[in-house]
Backbone as CSV, one residue per row, in Angstrom:
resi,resn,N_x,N_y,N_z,CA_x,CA_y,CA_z,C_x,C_y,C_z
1,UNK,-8.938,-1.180,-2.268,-8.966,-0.245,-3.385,-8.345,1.076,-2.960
2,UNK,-7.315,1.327,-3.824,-6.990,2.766,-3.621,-7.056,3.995,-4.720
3,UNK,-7.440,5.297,-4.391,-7.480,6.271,-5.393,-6.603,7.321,-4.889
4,UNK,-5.674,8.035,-5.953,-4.502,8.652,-5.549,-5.017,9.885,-6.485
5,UNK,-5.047,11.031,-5.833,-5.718,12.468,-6.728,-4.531,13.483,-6.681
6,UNK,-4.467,13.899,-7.509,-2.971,14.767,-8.036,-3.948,15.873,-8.230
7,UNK,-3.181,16.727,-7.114,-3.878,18.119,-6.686,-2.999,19.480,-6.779
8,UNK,-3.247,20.327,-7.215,-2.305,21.812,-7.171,-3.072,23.163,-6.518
9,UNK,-2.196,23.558,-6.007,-2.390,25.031,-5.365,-1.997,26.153,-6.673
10,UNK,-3.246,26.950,-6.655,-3.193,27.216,-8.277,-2.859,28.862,-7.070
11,UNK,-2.287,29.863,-8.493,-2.576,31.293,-7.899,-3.667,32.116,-8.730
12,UNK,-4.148,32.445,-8.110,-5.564,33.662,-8.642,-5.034,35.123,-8.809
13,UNK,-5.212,35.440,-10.008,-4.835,37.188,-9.930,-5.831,37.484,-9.381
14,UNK,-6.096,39.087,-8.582,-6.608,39.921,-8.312,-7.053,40.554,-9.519
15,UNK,-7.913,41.884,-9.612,-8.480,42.678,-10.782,-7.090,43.527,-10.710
16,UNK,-6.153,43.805,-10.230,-4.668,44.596,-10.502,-3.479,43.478,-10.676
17,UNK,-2.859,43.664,-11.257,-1.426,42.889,-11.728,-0.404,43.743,-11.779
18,UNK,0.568,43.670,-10.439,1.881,43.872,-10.574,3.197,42.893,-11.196
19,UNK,4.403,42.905,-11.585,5.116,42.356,-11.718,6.495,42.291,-10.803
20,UNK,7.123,41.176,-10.932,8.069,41.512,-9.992,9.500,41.994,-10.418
21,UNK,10.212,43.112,-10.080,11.448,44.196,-10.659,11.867,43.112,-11.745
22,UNK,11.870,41.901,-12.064,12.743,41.154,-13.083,12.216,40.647,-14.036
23,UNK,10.748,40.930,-13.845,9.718,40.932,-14.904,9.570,39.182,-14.878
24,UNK,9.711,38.360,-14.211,9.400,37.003,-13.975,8.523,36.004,-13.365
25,UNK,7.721,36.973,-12.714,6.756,36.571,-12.132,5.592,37.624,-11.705
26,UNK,4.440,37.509,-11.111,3.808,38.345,-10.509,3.783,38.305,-9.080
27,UNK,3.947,39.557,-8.464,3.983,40.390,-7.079,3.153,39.509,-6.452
28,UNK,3.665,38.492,-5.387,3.080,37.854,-4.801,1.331,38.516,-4.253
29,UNK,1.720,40.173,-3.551,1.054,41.102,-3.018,-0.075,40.979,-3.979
30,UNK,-0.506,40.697,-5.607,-1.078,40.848,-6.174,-1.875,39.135,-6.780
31,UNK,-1.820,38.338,-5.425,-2.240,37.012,-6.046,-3.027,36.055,-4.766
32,UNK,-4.228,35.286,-5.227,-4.667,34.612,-3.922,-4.212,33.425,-4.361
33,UNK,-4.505,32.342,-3.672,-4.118,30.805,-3.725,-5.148,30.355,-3.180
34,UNK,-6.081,28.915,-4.058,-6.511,28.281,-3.614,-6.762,26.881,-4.562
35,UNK,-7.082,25.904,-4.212,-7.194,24.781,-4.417,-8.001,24.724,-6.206
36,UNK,-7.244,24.099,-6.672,-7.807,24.052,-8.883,-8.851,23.281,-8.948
37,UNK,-9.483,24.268,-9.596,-10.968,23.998,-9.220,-11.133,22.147,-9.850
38,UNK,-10.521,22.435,-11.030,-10.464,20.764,-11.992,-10.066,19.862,-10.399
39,UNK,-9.048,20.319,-10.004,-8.877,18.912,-9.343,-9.759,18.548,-7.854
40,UNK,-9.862,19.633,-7.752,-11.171,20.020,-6.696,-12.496,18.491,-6.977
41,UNK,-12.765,18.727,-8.553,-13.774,17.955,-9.074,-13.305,16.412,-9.057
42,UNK,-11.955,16.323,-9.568,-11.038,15.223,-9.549,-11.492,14.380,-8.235
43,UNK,-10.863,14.811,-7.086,-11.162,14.517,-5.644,-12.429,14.076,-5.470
44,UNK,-13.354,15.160,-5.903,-15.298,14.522,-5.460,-15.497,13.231,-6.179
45,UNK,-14.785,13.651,-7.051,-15.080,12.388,-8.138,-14.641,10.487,-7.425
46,UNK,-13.481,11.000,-6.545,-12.471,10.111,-5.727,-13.822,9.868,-4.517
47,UNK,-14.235,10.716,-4.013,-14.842,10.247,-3.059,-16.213,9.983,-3.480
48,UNK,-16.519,10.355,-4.640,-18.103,10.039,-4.755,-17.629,8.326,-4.792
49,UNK,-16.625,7.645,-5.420,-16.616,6.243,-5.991,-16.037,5.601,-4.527
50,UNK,-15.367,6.153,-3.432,-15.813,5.557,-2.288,-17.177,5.650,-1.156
51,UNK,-17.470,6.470,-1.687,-18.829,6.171,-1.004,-20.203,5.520,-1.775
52,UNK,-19.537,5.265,-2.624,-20.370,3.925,-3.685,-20.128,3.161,-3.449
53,UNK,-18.721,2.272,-3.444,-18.169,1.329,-3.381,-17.467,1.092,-1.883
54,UNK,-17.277,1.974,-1.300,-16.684,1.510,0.130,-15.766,0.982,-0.174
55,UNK,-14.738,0.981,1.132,-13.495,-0.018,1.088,-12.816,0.729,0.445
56,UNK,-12.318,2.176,0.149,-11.794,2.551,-0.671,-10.631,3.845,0.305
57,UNK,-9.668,3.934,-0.321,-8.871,4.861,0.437,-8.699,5.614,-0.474
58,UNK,-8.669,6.815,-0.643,-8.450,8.453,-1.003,-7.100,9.186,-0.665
59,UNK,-6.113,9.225,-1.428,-5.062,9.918,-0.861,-4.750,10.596,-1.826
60,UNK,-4.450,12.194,-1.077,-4.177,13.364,-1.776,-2.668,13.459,-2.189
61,UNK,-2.446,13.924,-3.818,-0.625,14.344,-3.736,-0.343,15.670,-4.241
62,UNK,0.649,16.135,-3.988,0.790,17.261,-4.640,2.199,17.415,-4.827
63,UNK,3.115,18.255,-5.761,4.023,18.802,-5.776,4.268,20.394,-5.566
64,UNK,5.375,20.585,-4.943,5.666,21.879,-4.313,6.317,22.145,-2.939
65,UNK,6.202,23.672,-2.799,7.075,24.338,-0.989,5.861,23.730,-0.251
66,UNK,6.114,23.730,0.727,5.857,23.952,2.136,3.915,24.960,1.717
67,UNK,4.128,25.697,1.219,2.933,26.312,0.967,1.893,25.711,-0.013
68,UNK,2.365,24.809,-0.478,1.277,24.125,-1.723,0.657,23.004,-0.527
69,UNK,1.046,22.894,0.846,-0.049,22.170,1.428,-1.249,22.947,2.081
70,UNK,-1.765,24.311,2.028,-2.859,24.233,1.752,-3.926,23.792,0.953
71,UNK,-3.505,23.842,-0.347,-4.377,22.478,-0.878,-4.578,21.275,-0.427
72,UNK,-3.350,20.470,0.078,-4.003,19.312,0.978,-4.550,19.399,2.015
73,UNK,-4.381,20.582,2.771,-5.439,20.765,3.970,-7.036,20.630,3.159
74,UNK,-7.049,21.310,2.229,-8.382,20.919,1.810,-8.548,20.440,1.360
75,UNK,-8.281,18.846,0.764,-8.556,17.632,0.305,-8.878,17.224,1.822
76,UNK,-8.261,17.425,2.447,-8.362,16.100,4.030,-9.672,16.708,4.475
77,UNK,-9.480,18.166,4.467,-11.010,18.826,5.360,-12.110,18.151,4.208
78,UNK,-12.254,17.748,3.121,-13.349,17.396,2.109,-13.502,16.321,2.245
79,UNK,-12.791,15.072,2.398,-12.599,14.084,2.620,-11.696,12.858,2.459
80,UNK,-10.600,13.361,2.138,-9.387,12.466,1.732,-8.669,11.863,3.312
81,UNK,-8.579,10.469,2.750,-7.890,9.852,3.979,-6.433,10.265,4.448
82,UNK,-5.696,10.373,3.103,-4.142,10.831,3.770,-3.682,11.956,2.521
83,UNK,-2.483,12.707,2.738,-1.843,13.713,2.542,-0.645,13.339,2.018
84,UNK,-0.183,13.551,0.838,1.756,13.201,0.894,2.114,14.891,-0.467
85,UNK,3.238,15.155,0.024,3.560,16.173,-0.725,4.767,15.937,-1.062
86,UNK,5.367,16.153,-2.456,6.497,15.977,-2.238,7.092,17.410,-2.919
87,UNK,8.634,17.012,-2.270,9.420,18.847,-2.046,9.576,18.971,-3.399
88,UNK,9.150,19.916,-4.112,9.638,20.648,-5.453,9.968,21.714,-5.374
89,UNK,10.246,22.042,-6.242,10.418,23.361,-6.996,9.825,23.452,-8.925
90,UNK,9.607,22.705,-8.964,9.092,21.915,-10.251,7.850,23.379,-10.679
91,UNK,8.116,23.840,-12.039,6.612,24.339,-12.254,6.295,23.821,-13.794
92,UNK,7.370,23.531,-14.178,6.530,23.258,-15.911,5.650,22.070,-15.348
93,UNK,5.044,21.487,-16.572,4.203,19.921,-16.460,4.701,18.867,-16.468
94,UNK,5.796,18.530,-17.474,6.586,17.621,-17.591,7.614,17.327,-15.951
95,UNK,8.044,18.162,-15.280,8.507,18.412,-14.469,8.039,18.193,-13.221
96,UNK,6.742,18.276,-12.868,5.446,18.284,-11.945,5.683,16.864,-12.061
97,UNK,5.307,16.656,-13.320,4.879,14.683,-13.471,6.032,13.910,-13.017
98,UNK,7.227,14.562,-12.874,8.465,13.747,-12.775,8.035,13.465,-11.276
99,UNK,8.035,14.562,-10.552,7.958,14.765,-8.910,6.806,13.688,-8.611
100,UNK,5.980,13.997,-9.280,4.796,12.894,-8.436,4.633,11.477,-8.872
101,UNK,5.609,11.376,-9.633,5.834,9.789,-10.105,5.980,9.065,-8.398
102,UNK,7.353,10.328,-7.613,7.351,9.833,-6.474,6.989,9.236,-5.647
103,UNK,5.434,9.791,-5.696,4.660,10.059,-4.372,3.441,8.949,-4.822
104,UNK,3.253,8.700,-6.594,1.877,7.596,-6.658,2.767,6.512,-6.732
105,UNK,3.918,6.409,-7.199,3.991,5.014,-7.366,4.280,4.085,-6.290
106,UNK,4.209,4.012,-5.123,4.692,2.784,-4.163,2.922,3.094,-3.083
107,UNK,2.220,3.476,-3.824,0.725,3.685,-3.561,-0.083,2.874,-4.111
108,UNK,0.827,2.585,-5.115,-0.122,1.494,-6.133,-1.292,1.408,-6.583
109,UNK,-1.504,2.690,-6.928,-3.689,2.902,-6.825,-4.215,2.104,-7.937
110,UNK,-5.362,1.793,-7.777,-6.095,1.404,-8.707,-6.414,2.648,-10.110
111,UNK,-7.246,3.784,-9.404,-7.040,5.137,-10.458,-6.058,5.978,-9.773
112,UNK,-5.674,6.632,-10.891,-5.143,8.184,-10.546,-6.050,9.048,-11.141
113,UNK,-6.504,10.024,-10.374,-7.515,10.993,-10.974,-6.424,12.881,-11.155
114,UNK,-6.648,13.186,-12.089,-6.308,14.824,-12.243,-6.831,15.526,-12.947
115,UNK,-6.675,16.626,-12.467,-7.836,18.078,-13.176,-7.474,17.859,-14.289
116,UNK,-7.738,18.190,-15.525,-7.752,18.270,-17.092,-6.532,19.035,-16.968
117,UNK,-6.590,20.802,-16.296,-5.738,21.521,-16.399,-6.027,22.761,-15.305
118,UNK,-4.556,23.493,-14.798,-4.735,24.648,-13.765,-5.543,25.704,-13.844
119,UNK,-5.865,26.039,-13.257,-6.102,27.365,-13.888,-5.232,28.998,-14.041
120,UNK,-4.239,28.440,-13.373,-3.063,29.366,-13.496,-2.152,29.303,-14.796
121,UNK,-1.852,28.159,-15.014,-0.910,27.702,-16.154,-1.461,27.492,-17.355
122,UNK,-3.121,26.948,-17.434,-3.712,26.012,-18.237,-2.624,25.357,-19.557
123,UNK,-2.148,24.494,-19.177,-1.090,23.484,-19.678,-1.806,22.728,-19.872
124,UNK,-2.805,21.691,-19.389,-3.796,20.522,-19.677,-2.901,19.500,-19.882
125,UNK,-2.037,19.059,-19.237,-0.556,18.089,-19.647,0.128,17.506,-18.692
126,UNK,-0.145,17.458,-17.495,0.671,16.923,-16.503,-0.119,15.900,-16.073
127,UNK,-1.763,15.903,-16.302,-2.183,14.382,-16.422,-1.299,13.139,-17.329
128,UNK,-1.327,13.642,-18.658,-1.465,12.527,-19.586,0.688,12.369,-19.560
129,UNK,1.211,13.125,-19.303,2.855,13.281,-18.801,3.048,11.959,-17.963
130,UNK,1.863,12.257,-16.577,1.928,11.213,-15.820,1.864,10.298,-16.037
131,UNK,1.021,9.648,-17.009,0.309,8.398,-17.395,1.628,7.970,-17.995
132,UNK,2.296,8.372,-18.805,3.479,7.761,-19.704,4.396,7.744,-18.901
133,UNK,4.200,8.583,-17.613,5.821,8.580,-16.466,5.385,6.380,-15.543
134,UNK,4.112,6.306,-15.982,4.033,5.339,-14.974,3.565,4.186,-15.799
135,UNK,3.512,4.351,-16.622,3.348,3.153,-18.053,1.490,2.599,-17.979
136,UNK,0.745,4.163,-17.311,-0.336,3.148,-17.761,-1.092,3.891,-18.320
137,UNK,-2.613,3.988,-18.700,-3.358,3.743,-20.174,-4.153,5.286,-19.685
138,UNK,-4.359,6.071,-20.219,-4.670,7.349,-19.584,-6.086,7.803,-20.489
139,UNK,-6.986,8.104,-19.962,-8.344,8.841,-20.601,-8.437,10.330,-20.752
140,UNK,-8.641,11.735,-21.192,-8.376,12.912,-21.259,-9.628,13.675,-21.169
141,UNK,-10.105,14.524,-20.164,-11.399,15.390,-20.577,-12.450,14.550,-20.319
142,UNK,-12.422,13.773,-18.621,-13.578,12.791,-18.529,-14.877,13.454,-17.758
143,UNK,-16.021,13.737,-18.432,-17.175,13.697,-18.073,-18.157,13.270,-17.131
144,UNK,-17.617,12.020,-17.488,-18.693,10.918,-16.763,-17.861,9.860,-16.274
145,UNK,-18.033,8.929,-15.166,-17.224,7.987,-15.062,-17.967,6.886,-14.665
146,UNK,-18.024,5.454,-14.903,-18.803,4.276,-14.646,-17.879,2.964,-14.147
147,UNK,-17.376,2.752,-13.395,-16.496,2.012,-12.331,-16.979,1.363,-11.625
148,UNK,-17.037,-0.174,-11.325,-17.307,-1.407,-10.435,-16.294,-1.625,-9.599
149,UNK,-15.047,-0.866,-9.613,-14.070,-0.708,-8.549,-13.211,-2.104,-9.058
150,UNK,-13.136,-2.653,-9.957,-12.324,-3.424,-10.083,-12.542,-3.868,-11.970
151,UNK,-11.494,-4.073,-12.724,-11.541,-4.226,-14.252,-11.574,-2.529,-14.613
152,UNK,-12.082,-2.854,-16.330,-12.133,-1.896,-16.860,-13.047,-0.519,-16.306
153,UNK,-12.602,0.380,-17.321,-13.861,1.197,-16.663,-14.549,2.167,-17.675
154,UNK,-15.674,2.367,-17.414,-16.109,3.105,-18.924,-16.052,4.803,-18.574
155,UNK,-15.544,5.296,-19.719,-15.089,6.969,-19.296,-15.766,7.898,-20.383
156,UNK,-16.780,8.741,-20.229,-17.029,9.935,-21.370,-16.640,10.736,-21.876
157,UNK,-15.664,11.051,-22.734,-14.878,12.063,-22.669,-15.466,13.271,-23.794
158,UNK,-14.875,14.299,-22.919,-15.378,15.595,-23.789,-14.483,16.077,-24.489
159,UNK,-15.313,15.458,-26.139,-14.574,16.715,-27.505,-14.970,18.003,-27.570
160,UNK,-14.776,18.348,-28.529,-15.053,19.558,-29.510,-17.009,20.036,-29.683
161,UNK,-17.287,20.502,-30.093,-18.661,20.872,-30.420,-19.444,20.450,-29.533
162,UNK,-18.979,19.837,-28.520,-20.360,19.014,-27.311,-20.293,17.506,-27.443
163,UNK,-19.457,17.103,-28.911,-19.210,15.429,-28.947,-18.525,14.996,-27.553
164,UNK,-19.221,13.636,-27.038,-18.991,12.982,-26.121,-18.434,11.704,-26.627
165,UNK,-16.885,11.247,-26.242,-16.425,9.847,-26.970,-16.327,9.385,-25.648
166,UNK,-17.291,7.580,-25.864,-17.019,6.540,-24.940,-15.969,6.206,-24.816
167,UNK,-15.337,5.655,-23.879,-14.208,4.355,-24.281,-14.548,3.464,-22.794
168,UNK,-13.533,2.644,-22.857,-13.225,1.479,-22.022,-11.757,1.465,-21.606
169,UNK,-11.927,1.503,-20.772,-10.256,1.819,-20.120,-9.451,0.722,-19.311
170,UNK,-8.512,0.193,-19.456,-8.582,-0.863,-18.226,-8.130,-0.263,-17.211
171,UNK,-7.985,-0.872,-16.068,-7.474,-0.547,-14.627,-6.556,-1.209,-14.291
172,UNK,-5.462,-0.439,-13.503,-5.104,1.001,-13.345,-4.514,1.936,-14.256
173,UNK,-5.346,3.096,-14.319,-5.437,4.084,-14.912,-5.072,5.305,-14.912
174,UNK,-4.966,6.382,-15.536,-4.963,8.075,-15.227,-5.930,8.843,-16.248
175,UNK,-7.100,9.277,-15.109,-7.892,9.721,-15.470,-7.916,11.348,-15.378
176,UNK,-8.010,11.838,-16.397,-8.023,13.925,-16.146,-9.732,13.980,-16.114
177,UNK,-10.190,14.755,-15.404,-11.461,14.932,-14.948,-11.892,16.507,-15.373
178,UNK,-12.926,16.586,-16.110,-13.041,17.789,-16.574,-13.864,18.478,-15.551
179,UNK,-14.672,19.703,-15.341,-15.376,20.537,-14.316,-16.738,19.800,-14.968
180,UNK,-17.542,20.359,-14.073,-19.000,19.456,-14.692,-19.414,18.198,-14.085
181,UNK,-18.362,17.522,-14.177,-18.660,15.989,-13.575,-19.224,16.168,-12.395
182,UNK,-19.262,16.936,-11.237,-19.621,16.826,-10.515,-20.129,17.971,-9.686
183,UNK,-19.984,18.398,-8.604,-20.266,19.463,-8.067,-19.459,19.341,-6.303
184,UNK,-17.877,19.979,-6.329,-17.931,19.481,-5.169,-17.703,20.309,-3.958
185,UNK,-18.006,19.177,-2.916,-18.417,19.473,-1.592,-18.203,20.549,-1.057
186,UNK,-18.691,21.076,0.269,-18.030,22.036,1.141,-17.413,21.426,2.284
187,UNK,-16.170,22.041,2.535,-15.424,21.355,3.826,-16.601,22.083,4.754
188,UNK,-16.789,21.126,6.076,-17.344,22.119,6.939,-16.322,22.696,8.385
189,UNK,-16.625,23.821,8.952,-15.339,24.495,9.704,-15.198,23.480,10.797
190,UNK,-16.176,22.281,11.139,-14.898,21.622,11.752,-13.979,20.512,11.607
191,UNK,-14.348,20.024,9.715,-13.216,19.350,9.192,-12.374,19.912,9.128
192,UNK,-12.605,21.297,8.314,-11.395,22.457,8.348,-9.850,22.163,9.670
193,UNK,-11.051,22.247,10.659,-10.113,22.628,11.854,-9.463,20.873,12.251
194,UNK,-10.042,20.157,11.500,-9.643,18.513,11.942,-8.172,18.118,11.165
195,UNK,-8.435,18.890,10.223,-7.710,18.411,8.742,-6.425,19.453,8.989
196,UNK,-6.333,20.833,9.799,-5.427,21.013,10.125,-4.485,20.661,11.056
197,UNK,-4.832,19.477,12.049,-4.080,18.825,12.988,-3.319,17.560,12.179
198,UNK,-4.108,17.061,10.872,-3.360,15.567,10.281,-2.050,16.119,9.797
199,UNK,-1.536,14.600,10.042,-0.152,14.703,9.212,-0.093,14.770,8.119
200,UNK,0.789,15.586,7.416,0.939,15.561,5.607,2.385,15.447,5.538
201,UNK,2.389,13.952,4.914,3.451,12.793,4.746,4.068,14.079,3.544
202,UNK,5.699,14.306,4.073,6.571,14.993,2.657,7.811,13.952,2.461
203,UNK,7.987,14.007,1.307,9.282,12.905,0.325,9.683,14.002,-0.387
204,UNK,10.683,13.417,-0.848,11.686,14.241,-1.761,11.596,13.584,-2.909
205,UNK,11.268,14.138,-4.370,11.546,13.656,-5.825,12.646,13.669,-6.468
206,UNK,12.631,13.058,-7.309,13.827,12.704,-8.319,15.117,14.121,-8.493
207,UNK,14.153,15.314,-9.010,14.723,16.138,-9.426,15.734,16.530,-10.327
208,UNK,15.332,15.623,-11.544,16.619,15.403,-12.262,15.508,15.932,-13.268
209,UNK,16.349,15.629,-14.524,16.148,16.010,-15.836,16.164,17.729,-16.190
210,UNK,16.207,18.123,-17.161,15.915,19.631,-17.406,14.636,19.694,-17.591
211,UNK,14.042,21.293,-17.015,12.539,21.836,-17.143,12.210,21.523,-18.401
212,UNK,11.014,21.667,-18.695,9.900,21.475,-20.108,10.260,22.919,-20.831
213,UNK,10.700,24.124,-19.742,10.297,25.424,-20.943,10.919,26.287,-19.551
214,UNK,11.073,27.193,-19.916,11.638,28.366,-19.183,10.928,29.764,-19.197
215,UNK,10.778,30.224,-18.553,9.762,31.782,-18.762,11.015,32.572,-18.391
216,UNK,10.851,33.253,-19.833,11.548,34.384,-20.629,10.981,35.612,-19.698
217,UNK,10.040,35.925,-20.288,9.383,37.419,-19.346,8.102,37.187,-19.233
218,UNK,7.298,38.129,-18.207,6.002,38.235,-18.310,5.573,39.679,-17.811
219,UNK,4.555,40.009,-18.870,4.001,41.429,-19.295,2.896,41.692,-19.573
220,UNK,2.164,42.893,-19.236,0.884,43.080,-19.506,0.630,43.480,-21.224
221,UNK,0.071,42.763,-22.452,0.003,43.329,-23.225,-0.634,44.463,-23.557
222,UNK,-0.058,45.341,-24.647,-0.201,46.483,-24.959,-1.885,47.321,-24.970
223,UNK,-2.139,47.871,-24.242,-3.889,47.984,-25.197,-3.685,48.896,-26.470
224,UNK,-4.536,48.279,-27.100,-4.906,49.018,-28.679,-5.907,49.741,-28.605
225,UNK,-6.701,50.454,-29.758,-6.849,51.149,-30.267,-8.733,51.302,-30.089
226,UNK,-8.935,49.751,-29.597,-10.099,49.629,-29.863,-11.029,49.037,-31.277
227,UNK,-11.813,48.391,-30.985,-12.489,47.758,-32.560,-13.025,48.499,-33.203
228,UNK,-13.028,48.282,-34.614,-13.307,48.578,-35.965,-14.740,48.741,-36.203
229,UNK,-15.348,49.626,-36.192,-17.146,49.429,-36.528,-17.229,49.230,-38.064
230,UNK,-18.031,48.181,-38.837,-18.363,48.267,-39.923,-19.542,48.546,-40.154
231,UNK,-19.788,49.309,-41.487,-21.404,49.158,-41.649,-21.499,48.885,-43.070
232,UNK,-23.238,48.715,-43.396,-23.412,48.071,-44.325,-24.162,46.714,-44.934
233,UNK,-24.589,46.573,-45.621,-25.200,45.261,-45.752,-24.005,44.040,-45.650
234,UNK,-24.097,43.109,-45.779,-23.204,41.735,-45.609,-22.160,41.757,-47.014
235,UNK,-22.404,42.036,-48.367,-21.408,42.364,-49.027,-20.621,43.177,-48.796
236,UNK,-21.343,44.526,-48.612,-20.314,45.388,-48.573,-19.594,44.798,-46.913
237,UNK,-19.815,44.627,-46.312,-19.281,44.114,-45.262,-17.710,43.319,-45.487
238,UNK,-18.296,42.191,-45.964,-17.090,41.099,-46.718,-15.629,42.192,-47.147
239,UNK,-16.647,43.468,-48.486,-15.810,43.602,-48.983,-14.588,44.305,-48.097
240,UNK,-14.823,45.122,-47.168,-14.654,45.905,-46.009,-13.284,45.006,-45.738
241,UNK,-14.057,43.778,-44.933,-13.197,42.948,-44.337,-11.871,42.524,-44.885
242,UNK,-12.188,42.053,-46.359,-10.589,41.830,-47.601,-10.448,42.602,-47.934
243,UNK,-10.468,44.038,-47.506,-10.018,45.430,-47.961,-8.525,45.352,-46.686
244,UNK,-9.355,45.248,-45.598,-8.643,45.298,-44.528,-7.290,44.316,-43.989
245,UNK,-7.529,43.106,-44.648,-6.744,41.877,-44.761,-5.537,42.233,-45.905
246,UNK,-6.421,42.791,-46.851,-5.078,43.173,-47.896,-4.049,44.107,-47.181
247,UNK,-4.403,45.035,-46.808,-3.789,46.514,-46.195,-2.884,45.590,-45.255
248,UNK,-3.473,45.055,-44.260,-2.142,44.379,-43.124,-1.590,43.329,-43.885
249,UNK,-1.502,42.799,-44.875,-0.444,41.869,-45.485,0.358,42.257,-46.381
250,UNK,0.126,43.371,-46.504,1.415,44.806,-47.497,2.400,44.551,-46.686
């Protein structure tokens, strides 16, 4: 049995945000990096079902430089058996999914597990991208997961209002794993220090097709003015409110 977890090195603003002179990115100086939390959960999720089931191999992927393998350092320090990265430059989703078609498919996993979505980008899309890059049956926003390590598998997925939809999935799959499911681990400092001696297998992707989207600029929006106090009982309130709706649609 194998499980293949599609992992990203997300960036964290700081409480200050610089930009960089071309207005295209943010000031490195102004950003941390560490492992998305979704796929963080993704992974526990990978190893909670080998240490249920045993017999199971865990291998971490990622797309990106040379620097997006700190995240696989910390899949291996948590517990992942192997490492493969492959070289991008890739940042939309569609684009991501192209690259790691690379790296799962001659892996042949039984699941593919991925965060719902980054927390840098929140795109929520390079799971279900994947699933159609590799022709198989994909679940979105999974909760809960119930797996005998072989056949179908039953998945909870989280809607709207707190609704939870069952399904049945067959295997092999791509599963997006929402936060919640689990709670995961702490590397301890001397996996840390173990997981920095393994090898992390790099390939080269496709790199073809055009990006999903292009970033135009990025800017701090404007602050305003501050909110509106109303007073009043609940009519006059209302009326307040379509007083105010009329005025901005002049």
């Amino acid at each position: 049995m194998k499980l293949v977890v599609c992992v990203k090195l997300v960036k964290i603003l700081g409480d200050e945000v610089e930009f960089k002179p071309d207005g295209m990115d943010v000031d490195p100086d102004y950003l941390e990096a560490a492992l998305n939390e979704w796929d963080a959960c993704a992974l526990e999720e990978a190893l909670l079902i080998r240490e249920r089931l045993g017999a199971a191999e865990v291998v971490a992927v990622t797309a990106g430089a040379s620097g997006s393998e700190e995240a696989l350092r910390r899949c291996l320090a948590m517990g992942a058996d192997r490492a493969i990265r492959v070289e991008s430059t890739a940042e939309d989703p569609l684009s991501t999914a192209r690259e790691l078609v690379a790296a799962v498919t001659p892996e042949s996993p039984d699941l593919v597990l991925c965060g719902v979505q980054s927390s840098d980008s929140v795109q929520g899309s390079t799971g279900t991208a994947l699933s159609e890059l590799l022709g198989l049956p994909c679940v979105a926003v999974v909760k809960k997961l119930e797996w005998a390590g072989s056949g179908p598998a039953t998945a909870h997925r989280e809607l709207e209002g707190g609704l939870i939809d069952i399904v049945e999935v067959d295997t092999p799959a791509v599963l997006t794993i929402q936060t919640g499911i689990n709670q995961p681990r702490y590397a301890t400092l001397r996996a840390i220090k173990v997981a920095e001696q393994q090898e992390i297998v790099v390939i080269r992707g496709p790199s073809d097709g055009p990006p999903a989207y292009r970033i135009r600029r990025m800017f701090a929006p404007p602050k305003g003015h501050g909110a509106q106090m109303l007073e009043g009982g609940p009519d006059e309130i209302a009326k307040q409110i379509a007083g105010i709706i009329r005025e901005r649609l002049k």
